[in-house]
MISE-491918 format. One line per field, with one value per residue: residue number from 1; residue in three letters; x, y, z of N, C-alpha, C in turn. Coordinates in Angstrom, 2 decimals, decimal comma. Atoms other than C-alpha are relative to their C-alpha. Layout:
BEGIN
vexlo <- [NUM:...]
drenlum <- [ALA:...]
nX <- [X:...]
nY <- [Y:...]
nZ <- [Z:...]
caX <- [X:...]
caY <- [Y:...]
caZ <- [Z:...]
cX <- [X:...]
cY <- [Y:...]
cZ <- [Z:...]
//
This chain:
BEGIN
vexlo <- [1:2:3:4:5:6:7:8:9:10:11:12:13:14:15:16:17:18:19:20:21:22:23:24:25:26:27:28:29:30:31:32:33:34:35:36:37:38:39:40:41:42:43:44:45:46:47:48:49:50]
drenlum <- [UNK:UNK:UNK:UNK:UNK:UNK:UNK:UNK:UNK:UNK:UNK:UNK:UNK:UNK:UNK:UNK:UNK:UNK:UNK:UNK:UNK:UNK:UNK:UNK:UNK:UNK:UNK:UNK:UNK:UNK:UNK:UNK:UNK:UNK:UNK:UNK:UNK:UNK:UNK:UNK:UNK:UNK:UNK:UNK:UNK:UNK:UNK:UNK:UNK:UNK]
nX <- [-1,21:-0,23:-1,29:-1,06:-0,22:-1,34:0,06:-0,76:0,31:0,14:-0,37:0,63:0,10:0,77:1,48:1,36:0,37:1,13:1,08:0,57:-0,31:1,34:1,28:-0,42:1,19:1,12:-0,16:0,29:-0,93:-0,11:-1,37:-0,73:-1,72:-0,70:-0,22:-1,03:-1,16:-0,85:-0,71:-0,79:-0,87:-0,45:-1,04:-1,28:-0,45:-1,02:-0,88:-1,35:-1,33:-0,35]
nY <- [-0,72:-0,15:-0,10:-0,77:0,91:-0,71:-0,15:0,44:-0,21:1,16:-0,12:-0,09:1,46:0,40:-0,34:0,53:1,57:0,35:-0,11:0,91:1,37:-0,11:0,58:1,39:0,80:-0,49:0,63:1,84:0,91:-0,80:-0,58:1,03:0,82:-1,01:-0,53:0,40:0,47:-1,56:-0,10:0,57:-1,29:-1,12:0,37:0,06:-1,20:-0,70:0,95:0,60:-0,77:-0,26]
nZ <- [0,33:1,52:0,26:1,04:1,05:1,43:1,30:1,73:1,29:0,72:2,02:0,94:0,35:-1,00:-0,71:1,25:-0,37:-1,27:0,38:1,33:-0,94:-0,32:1,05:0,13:-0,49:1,13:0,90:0,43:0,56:1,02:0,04:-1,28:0,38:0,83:-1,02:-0,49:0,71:-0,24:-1,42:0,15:0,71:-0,44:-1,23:1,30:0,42:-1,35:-0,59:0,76:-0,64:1,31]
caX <- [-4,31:-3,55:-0,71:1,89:1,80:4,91:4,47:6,28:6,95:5,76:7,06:4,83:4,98:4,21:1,03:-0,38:0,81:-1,43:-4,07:-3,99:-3,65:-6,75:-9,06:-7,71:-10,94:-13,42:-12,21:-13,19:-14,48:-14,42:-10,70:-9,62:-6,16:-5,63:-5,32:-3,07:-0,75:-0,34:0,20:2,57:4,52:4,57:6,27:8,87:9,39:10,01:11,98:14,37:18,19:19,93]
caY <- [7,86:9,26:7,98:10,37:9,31:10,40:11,88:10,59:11,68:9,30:8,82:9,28:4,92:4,64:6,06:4,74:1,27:2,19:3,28:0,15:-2,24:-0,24:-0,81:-4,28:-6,05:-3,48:-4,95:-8,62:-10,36:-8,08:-6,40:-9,05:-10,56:-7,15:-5,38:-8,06:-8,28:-3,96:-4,15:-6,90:-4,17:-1,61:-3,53:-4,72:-1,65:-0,31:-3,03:-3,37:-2,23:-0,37]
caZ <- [28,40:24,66:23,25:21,05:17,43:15,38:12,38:9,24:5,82:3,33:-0,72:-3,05:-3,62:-0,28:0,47:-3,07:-1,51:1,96:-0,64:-2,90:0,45:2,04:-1,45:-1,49:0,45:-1,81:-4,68:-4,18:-6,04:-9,54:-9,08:-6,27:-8,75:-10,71:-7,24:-5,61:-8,35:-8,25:-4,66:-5,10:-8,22:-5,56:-2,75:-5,49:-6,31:-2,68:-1,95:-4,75:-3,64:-5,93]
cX <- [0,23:1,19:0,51:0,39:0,97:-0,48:0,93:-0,33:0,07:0,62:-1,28:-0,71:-0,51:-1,71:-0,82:0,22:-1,21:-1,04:-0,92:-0,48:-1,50:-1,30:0,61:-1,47:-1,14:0,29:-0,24:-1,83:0,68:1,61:0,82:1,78:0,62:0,75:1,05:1,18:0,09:0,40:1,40:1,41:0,75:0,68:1,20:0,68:0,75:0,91:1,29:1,00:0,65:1,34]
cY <- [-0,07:-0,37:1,29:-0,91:0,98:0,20:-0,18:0,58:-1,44:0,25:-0,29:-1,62:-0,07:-0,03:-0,63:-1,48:0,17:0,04:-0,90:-1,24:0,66:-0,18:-1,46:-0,95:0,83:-0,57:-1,04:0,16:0,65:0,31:-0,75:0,07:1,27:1,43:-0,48:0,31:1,66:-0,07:-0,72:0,91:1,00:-0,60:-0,29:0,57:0,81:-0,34:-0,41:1,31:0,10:-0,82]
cZ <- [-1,51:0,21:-1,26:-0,85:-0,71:-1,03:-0,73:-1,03:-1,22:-1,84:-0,44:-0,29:0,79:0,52:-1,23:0,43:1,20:-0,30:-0,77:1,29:0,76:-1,09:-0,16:0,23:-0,63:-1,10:-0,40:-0,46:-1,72:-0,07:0,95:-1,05:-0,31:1,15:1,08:-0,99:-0,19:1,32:0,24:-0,83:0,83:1,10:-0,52:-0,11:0,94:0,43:-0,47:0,28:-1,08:-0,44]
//
């Protein structure tokens, strides 16, 4: 049995966070810290209340 997946609209931040969090494990070991610590920026960023 298929399930029914909702579609969502995503921001602009968002999807470059699902894009930085899916190259996350390509990145090791070369871009491993410089890749946590943007992912880390962009959750920050989503997260801070105005």
């Amino acid at each position: 049995m298929k399930k029914k997946r909702d579609q969502i609209e995503l921001t602009e931040k968002e999807e470059e966070l699902i894009r930085a969090i899916r190259n996350y494990r390509m990145s090791f070991p070369n871009g491993h810290p410089q890749m946590l610590y943007y992912i880390q920026q962009l959750v920050d960023e989503l997260t801070d209340l105005p």
